[in-house]
C-alpha positions as MATLAB code, in Angstrom:
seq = 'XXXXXXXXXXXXXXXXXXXXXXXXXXXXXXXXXXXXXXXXXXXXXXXXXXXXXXXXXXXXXXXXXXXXXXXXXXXXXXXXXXXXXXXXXXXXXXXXXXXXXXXXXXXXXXXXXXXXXXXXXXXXXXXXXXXXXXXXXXXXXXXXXXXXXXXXXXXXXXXXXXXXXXXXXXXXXXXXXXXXXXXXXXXXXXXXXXXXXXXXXXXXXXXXXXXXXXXXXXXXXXXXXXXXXXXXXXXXXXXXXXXXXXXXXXXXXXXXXXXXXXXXXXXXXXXXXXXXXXXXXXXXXXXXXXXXXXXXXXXXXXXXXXXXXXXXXXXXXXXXXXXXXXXXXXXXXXXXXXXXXXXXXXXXXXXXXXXXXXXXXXXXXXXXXXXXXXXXXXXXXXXXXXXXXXXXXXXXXXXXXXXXXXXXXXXXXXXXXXXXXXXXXXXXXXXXXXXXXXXXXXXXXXXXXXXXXXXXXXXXXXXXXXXXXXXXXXXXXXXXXXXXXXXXXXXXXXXXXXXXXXXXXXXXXXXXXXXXXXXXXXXXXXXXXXXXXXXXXXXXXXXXXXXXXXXXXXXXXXXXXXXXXXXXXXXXXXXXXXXXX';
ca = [
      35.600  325.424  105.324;
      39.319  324.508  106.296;
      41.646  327.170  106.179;
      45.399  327.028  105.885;
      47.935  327.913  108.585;
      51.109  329.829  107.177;
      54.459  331.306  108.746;
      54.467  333.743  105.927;
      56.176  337.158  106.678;
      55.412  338.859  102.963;
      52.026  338.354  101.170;
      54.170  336.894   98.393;
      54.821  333.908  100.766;
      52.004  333.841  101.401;
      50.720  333.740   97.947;
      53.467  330.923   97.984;
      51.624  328.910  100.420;
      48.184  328.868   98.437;
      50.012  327.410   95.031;
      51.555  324.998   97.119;
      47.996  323.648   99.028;
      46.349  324.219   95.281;
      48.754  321.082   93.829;
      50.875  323.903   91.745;
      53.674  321.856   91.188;
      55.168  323.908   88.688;
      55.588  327.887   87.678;
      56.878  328.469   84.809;
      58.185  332.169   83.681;
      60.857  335.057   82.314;
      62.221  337.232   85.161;
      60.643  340.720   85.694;
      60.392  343.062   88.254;
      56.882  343.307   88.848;
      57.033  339.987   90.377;
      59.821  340.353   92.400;
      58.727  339.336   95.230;
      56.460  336.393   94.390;
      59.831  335.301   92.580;
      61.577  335.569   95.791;
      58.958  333.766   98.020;
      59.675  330.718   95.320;
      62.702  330.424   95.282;
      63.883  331.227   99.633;
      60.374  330.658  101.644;
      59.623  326.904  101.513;
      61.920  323.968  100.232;
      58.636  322.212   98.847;
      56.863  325.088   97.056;
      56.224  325.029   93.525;
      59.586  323.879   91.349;
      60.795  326.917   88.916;
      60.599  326.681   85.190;
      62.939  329.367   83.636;
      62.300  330.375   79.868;
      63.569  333.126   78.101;
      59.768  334.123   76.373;
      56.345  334.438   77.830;
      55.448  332.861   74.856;
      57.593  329.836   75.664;
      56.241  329.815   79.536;
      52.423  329.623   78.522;
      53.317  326.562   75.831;
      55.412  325.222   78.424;
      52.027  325.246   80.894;
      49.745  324.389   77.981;
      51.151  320.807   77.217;
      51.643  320.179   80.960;
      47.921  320.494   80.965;
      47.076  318.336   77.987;
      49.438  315.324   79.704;
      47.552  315.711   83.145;
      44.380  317.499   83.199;
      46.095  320.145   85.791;
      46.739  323.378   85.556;
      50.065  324.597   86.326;
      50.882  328.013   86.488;
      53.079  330.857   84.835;
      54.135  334.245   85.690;
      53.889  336.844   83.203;
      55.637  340.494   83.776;
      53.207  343.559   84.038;
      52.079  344.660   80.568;
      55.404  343.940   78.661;
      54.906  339.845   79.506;
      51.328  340.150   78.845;
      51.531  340.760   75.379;
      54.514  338.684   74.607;
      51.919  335.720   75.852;
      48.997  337.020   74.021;
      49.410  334.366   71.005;
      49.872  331.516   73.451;
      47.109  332.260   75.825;
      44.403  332.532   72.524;
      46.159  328.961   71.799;
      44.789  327.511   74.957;
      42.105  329.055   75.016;
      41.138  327.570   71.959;
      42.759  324.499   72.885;
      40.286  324.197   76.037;
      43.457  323.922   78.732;
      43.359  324.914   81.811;
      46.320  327.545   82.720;
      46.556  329.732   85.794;
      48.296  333.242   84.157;
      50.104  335.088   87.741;
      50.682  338.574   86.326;
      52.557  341.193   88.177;
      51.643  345.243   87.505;
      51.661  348.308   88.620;
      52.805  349.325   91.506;
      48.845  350.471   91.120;
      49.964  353.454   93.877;
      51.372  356.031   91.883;
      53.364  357.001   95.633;
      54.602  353.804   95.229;
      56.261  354.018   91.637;
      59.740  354.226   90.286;
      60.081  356.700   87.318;
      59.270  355.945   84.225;
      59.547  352.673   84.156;
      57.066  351.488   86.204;
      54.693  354.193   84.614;
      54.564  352.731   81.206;
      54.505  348.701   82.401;
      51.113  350.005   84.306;
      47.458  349.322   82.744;
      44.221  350.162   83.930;
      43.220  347.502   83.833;
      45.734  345.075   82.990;
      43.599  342.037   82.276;
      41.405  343.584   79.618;
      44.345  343.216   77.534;
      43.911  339.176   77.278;
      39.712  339.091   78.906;
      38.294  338.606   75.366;
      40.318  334.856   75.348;
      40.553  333.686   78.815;
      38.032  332.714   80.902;
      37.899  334.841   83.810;
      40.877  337.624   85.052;
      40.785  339.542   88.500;
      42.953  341.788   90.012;
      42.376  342.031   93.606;
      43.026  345.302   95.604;
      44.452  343.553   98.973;
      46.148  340.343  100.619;
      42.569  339.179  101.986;
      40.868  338.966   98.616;
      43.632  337.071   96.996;
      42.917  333.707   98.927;
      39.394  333.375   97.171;
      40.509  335.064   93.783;
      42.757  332.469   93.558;
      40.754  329.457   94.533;
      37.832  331.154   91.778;
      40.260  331.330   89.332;
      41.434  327.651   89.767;
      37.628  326.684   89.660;
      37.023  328.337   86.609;
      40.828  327.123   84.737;
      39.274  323.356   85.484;
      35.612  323.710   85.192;
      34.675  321.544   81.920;
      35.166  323.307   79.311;
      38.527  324.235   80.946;
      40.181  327.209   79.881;
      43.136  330.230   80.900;
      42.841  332.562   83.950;
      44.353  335.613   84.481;
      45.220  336.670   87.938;
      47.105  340.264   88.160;
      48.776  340.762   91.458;
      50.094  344.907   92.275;
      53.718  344.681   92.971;
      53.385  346.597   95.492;
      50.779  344.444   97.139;
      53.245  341.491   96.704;
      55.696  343.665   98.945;
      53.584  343.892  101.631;
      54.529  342.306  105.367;
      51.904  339.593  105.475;
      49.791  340.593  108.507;
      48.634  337.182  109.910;
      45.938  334.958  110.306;
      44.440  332.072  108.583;
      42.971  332.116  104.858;
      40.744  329.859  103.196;
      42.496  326.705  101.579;
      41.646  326.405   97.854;
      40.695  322.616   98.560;
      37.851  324.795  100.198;
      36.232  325.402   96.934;
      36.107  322.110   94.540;
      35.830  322.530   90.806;
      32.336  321.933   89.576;
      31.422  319.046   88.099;
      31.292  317.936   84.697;
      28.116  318.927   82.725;
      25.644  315.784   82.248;
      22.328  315.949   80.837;
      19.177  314.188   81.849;
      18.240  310.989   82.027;
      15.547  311.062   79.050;
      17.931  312.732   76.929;
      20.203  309.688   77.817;
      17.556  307.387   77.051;
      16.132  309.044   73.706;
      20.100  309.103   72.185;
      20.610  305.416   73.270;
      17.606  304.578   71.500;
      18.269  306.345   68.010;
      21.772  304.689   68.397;
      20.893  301.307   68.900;
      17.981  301.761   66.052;
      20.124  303.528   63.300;
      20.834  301.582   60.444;
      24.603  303.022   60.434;
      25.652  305.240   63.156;
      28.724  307.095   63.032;
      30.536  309.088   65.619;
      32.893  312.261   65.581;
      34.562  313.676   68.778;
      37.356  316.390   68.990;
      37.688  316.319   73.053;
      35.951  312.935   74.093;
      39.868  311.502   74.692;
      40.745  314.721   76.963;
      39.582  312.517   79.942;
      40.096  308.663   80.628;
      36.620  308.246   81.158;
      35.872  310.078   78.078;
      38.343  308.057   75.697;
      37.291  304.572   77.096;
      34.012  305.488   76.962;
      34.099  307.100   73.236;
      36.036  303.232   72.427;
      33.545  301.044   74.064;
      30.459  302.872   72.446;
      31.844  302.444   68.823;
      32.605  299.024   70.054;
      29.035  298.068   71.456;
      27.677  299.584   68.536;
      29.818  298.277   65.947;
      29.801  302.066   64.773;
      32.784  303.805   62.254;
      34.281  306.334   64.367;
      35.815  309.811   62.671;
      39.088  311.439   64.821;
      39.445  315.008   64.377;
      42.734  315.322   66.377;
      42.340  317.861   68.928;
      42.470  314.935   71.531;
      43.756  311.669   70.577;
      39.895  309.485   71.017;
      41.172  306.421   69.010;
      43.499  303.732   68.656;
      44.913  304.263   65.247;
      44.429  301.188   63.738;
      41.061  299.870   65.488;
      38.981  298.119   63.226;
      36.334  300.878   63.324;
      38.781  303.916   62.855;
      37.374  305.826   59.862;
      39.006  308.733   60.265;
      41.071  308.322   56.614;
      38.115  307.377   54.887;
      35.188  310.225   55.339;
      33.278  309.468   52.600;
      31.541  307.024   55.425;
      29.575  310.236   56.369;
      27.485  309.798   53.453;
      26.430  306.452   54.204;
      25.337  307.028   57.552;
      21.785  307.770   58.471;
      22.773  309.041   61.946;
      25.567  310.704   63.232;
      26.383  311.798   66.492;
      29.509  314.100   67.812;
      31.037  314.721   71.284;
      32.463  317.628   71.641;
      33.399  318.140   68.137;
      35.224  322.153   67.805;
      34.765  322.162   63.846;
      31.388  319.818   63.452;
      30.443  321.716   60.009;
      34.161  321.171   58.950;
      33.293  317.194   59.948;
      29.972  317.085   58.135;
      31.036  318.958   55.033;
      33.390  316.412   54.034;
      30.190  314.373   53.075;
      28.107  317.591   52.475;
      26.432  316.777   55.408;
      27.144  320.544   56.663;
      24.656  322.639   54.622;
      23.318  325.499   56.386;
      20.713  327.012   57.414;
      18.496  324.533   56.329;
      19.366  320.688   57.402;
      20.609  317.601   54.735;
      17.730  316.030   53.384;
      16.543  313.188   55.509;
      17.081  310.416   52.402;
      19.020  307.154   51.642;
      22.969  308.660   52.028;
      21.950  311.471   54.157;
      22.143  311.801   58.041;
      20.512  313.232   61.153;
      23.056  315.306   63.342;
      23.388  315.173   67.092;
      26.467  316.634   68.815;
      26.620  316.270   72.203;
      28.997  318.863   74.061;
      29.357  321.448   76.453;
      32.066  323.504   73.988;
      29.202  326.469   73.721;
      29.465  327.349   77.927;
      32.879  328.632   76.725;
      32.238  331.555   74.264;
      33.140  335.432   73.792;
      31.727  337.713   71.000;
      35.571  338.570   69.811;
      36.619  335.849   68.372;
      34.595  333.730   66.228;
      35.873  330.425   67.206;
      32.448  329.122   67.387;
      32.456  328.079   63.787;
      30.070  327.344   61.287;
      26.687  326.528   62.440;
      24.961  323.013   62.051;
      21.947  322.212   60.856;
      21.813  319.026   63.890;
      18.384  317.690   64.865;
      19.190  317.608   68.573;
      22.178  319.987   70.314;
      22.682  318.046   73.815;
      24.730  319.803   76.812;
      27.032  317.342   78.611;
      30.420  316.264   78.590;
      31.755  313.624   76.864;
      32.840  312.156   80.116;
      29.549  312.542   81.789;
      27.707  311.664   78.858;
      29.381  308.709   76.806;
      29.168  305.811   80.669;
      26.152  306.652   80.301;
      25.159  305.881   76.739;
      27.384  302.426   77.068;
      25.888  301.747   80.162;
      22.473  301.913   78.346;
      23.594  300.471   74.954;
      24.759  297.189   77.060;
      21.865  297.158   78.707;
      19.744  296.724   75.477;
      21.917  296.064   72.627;
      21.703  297.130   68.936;
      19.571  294.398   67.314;
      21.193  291.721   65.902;
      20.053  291.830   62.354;
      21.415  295.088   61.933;
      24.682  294.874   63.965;
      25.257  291.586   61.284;
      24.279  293.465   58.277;
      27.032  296.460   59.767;
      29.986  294.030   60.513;
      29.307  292.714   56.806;
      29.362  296.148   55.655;
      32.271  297.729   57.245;
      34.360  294.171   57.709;
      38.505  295.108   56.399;
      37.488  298.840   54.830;
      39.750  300.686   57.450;
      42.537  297.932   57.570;
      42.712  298.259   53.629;
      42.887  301.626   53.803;
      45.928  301.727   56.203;
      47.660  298.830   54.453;
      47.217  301.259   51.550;
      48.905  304.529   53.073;
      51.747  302.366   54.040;
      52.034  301.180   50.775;
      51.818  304.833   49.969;
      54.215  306.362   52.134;
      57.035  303.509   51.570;
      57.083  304.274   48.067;
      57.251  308.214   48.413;
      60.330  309.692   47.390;
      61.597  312.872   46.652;
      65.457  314.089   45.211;
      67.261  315.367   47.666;
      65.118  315.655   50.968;
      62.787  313.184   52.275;
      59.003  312.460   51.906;
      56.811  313.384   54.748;
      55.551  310.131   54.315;
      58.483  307.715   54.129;
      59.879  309.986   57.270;
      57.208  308.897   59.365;
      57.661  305.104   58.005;
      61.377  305.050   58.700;
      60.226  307.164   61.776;
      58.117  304.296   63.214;
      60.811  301.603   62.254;
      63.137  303.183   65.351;
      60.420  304.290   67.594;
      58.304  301.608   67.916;
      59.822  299.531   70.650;
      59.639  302.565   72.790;
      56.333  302.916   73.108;
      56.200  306.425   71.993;
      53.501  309.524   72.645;
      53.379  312.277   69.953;
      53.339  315.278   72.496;
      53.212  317.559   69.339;
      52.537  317.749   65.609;
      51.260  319.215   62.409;
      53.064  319.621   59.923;
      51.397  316.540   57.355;
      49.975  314.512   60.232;
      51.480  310.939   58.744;
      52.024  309.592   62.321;
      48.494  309.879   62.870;
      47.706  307.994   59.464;
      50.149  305.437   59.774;
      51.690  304.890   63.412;
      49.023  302.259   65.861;
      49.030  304.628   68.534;
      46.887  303.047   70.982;
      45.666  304.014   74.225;
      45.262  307.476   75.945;
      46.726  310.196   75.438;
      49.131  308.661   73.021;
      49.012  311.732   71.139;
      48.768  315.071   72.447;
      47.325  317.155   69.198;
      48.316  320.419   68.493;
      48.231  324.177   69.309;
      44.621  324.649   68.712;
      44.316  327.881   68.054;
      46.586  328.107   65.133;
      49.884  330.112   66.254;
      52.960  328.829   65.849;
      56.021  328.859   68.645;
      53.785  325.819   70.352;
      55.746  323.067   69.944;
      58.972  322.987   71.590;
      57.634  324.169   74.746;
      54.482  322.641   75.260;
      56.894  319.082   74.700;
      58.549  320.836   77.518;
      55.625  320.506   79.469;
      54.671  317.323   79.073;
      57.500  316.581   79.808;
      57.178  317.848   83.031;
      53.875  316.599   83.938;
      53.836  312.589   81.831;
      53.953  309.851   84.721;
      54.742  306.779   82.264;
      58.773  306.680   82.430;
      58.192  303.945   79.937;
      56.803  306.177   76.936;
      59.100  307.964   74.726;
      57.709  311.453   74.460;
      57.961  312.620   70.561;
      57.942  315.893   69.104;
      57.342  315.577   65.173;
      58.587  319.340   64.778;
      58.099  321.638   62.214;
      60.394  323.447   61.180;
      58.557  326.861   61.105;
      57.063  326.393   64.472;
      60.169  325.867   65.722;
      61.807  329.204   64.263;
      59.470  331.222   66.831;
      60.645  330.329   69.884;
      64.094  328.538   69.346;
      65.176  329.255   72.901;
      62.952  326.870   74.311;
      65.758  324.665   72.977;
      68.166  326.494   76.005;
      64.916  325.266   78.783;
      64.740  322.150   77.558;
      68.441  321.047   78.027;
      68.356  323.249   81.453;
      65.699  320.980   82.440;
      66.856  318.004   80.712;
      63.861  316.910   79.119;
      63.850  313.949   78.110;
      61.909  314.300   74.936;
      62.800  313.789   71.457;
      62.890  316.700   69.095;
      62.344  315.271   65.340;
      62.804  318.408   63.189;
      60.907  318.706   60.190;
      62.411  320.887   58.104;
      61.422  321.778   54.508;
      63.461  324.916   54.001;
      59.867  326.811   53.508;
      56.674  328.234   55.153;
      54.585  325.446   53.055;
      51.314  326.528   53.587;
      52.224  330.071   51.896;
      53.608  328.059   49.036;
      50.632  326.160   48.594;
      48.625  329.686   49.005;
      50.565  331.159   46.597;
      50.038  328.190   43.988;
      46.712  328.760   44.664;
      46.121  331.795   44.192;
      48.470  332.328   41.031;
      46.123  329.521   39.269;
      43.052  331.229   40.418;
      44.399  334.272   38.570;
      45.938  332.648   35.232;
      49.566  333.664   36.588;
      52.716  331.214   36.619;
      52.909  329.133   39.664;
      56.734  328.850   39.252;
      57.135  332.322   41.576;
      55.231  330.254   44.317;
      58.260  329.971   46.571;
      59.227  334.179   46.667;
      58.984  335.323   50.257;
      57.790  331.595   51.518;
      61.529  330.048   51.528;
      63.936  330.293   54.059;
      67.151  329.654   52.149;
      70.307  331.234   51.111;
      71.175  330.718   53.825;
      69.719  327.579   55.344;
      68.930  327.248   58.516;
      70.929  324.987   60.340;
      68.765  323.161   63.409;
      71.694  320.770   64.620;
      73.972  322.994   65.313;
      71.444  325.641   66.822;
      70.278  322.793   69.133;
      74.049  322.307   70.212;
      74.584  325.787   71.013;
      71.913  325.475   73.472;
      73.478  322.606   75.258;
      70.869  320.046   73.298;
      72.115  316.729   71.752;
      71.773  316.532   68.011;
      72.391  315.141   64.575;
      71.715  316.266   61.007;
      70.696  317.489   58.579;
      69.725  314.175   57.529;
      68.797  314.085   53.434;
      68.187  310.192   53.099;
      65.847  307.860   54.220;
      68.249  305.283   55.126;
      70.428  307.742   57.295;
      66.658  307.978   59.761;
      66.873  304.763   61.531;
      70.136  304.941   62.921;
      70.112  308.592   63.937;
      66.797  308.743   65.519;
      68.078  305.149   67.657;
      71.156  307.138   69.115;
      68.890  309.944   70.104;
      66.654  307.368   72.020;
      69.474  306.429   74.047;
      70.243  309.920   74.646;
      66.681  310.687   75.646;
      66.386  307.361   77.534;
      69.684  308.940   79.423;
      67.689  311.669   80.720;
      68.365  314.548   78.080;
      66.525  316.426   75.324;
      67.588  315.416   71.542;
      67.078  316.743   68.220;
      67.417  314.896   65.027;
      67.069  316.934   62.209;
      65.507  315.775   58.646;
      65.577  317.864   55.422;
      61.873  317.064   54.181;
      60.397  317.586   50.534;
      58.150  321.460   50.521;
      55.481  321.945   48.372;
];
C-alpha cells in the first residue's frame, strides 16, 4: 500500500493533500463557516491543490460537479455548509443520483463537541446525523470521528462515487475536527484503493445473447447509458453495425450518431416489428417497450409475428433504495443479464464478428430497413423549416436556424430539454456530443452543469451549447455571475416561451378530461406582465448577450457574434422568444 507524505500543519491540509493525490481538480462551493478551515487549506496550503469554483447556491455547486462528471467520467468535488447547504443541494444531489454521476459531496457540521460550539448558531446548523438527511439518494455517506479515519473514508467514498453504476457520496467532516493541528505521519494514498471494475457477466451468457442476436429475424437495440463510456458508445455503434440492427436512443447518454443509417429513435413503431429486442442499460425499459405495447406487465407480449422477446442487459439494479421508486415499471424480459454496457457490448461484437449474422437474413434486413430513418429526418426538416408561429419562434425552426450558425463549430449540446429538436434534427456524431439532461427531473440543472463541462471538456475545438430553457434557468440565475467569473466559454441559447409549458399542457389536459374550457390553460403557468428579460439579466452578471430575438431571420446572425465571443474565451447568452403551448 503506498502512503502519502504531507507537510500539513491542520488536518484540513491535510484533507487538502488527499483531494489533490485523488485527481480532484476542482471544488466547487458557497462559503460557510463550517468549512472554514478546509476553505482555508485551499486556498493558502499548496499552489497546486484543487482550483476553487465559487457559486452563490449549493444547488448551483452540485450541477456545476454533475456536468463535469458527464464530460469526463470523474468526479469532482463540492463543499456543502453543515445542514443549511445540505438541503439547499438536496434537489441536485437526487438529480445525480438519478443521473448515475459520480460526485464527491465534502460537508462541514457540527462542531459535534458541544464544548466546542458557538451559541446558537452552531446549535441549530448541527444534525445527528447529518448525512441521513440526503442517505436515501446517494450512495454511501460517512462521517468520521477523527483525522486517522478520514484517509480511508475518503478513498471508500471515491470507490463507491466511480464504481459502475456511479453515483453521489456524502462525506461530513466536524468543523472542529477540520481545526485540528495535524499530528503527523503518513496516511494511505487513495491510489491505494482502485475503483472496482466494471460488472461483466459470463462467458455463456455472452455466448447464448450473441447467438439469439445473430439468429433473430430483426433485432433491435435500446440503451440509456451504453454512450456514458467510449468503450460503451463504440461498442453500442459497431454492434448495430455488425448486425445491421435499428437502434432506439433514449437520451440519458448520447449512444448514437444522429443521422446513422440505423438510428430509429424517431420512428418507434420499429418495436413492433422486431422479434427480439435487447437493451443496455436502459433507466425507463417499460417506457421503451410501451411505445410498441411491448411493455405489458406482469405477464410477457405474446411470442407472435410483431411481437418481441426482451433482454436488457445492465447493472442499473446494484444501485437501488426503497425511497424512491426510480426503479420503474417492471418488464416482462425473457432474460435480465448483469454487466455493463462497457464490459458487455466488446464482447458481443467480438463474438458477432467472429460468426456473423447469416447472410440471407442480414440481406432480407438491409432490404427492409434501406432509407426508412433518412426519410424520416428529411421529413422533420421539412417539418421544422416550415414551422411558424406569430410573434415568437417555433421550437423547431429555432433549432434549424440554430444549426445553420453552429455547424461549422463542431458543437456539443452540454444541456437540453425543453422540445429536444437538436436531437431530431442536428447530425451529432461521435461521443459525448450531447450531454442529456438532469435526470432526475428538477430544474436549476442547466446553467451550471454547462458550467461544468465546461470545466472538465478537453476538445478546445467543440463549441459547448446550452439549448436553455427558460424555466430551468429562472432557478438558479446566478450561475450566470460563475459563469462570467470563470469565463466559460459556453454558449447560453435561451429558450424562452414566457410560460411553465408543461403546466399549460397539464392544464389543457385536464380541463378536457373534465368538459371545462381550455382557454384558462395559461392562469398561474405564465410568467408575463412583466416579462422576464434574460439579456439584460445576463449583462448584469458580467455575461455577453443579445435579445430578445422574435424572428427567425434575426437567429443566424446573433448566435454567430456570440460564437466569436465564446471562441474569445467568455460565456454568451442569446436569447429567443419561442412559441408556448
Amino acid at each position: 500500500m503506498s502512503t502519502g507524505a504531507t507537510t500539513a500543519s491542520w488536518v484540513s491540509d491535510a484533507i487538502v493533500d488527499l483531494l489533490t493525490a485523488a485527481g480532484i481538480s476542482h471544488v466547487a462551493f458557497n462559503p460557510g463557516a463550517s468549512f472554514r478551515g478546509l476553505q482555508d487549506s485551499l486556498v493558502n496550503y499548496r499552489s497546486d491543490g484543487p482550483g476553487t469554483v465559487l457559486c452563490t447556491h449549493e444547488e448551483i455547486s452540485v450541477a456545476v460537479a454533475h456536468g463535469y462528471a458527464k464530460a469526463t467520467g470523474r468526479p469532482m468535488a463540492v463543499l456543502l455548509h453543515d445542514v443549511v447547504g445540505l438541503q439547499h443541494a438536496a434537489m441536485a444531489i437526487y438529480n445525480a443520483w438519478c443521473d448515475r454521476v459520480p460526485v464527491l459531496l465534502l460537508g462541514g457540521t457540527g462542531p459535534v463537541s458541544t464544548a466546542k460550539r458557538r451559541p446558537w448558531i452552531d446549535w441549530i446548523h448541527t444534525a445527528n446525523v447529518q448525512g441521513e438527511q440526503v442517505r436515501d439518494y446517494v450512495k454511501w455517506d460517512d462521517q468520521p470521528a477523527d483525522a486517522a479515519s478520514i484517509p480511508r473514508a475518503l478513498a471508500r467514498a471515491l470507490n463507491f462515487a466511480r464504481a459502475q453504476p456511479p453515483g453521489p457520496v456524502y462525506l461530513c467532516l466536524d468543523a472542529g475536527l477540520q481545526e485540528e493541528p495535524w499530528q503527523g505521519g503518513s496516511w494511505p494514498s487513495p491510489d491505494s484503493f482502485p475503483a472496482p471494475t466494471a460488472p461483466a457477466t459470463t462467458e455463456t451468457e455472452l455466448d447464448a445473447l450473441a447467438s439469439r442476436l445473430r439468429e433473430a429475424r430483426l433485432p433491435v437495440l435500446i440503451s440509456d447509458y451504453a454512450g456514458d463510456t467510449a468503450a460503451g458508445f463504440e461498442g453500442f455503434v459497431a454492434l448495430a453495425e455488425r448486425l445491421h440492427a435499428p437502434v432506439i436512443d433514449r437520451g440519458a447518454r448520447h449512444n448514437m450518431p444522429v443521422d446513422h443509417e440505423l438510428n430509429f429513435t424517431e420512428l418507434p413503431e420499429i418495436l413492433g416489428e422486431a422479434d427480439l429486442v435487447v437493451g443496455f442499460d436502459v433507466e425507463d425499459l417499460y417506457g421503451a417497450l410501451d411505445a410498441a405495447g411491448l411493455g405489458s406487465t406482469p405477464r410477457p407480449p405474446p411470442r407472435g409475428e410483431g411481437s418481441a422477446a426482451v433482454v436488457h442487459v445492465s447493472a442499473g439494479h446494484l444501485r437501488v433504495r426503497s425511497w424512491a421508486h426510480d426503479v420503474g415499471e417492471l418488464v416482462a424480459a425473457e432474460r435480465q443479464i448483469t454487466a455493463s454496457p462497457e464490459t458487455a457490448l466488446p464482447a458481443l461484437v467480438s463474438r458477432i464478428e467472429r460468426q456473423g449474422p447469416e447472410a440471407t437474413r442480414l440481406s432480407e434486413r438491409r432490404r427492409r430497413l434501406a432509407g426508412r430513418a433518412r426519410a424520416r429526418r428529411e421529413a422533420l426538416w421539412r417539418e421544422a423549416s416550415d414551422a411558424g408561429a406569430r410573434n415568437a419562434v417555433h421550437p423547431a425552426r429555432l433549432a434549424v436556424e440554430a444549426w445553420e450558425a453552429l455547424a461549422p463549430e463542431r458543437p456539443c449540446v452540454v444541456h437540453s430539454k425543453t422540445t429536444d429538436w437538436e436531437r431530431r434534427l442536428w447530425p451529432l456524431g461521435g461521443f459525448r456530443a450531447h450531454l442529456g439532461w438532469h435526470g432526475g427531473g428538477g430544474l436549476g440543472y442547466g446553467l451550471g452543469a454547462s458550467i461544468g463541462a465546461a470545466l472538465g471538456f478537453d476538445d478546445p475545438d467543440r463549441l459547448l451549447v446550452d439549448l436553455q430553457p427558460d424555466g430551468d434557468l429562472l432557478y438558479t440565475p446566478s450561475a450566470l455571475w460563475t459563469a462570467a467569473h470563470l469565463r466559460s466559454p459556453v454558449l447560453v441559447l435561451v429558450q424562452n416561451n414566457r410560460q411553465y409549458r408543461n403546466t399549460v399542457e397539464h392544464a389543457a389536459r385536464i380541463a378536457e378530461q373534465r368538459g371545462r374550457p381550455e382557454g384558462r390553460r395559461h392562469v398561474g403557468a405564465v410568467l408575463d406582465h412583466p416579462h422576464v428579460d434574460y439579456a439584460n439579466l445576463a449583462k448584469s452578471f458580467g455575461v455577453w448577450s443579445i435579445g430578445p430575438l422574435q424572428r427567425p431571420e434575426e437567429i443566424v446572425p446573433a448566435l454567430r457574434r456570440a460564437v466569436a465571443v465564446v471562441r474569445g474565451g467568455h460565456p454568451a447568452l442569446v436569447e429567443v422568444v419561442t412559441a408556448g403551448a
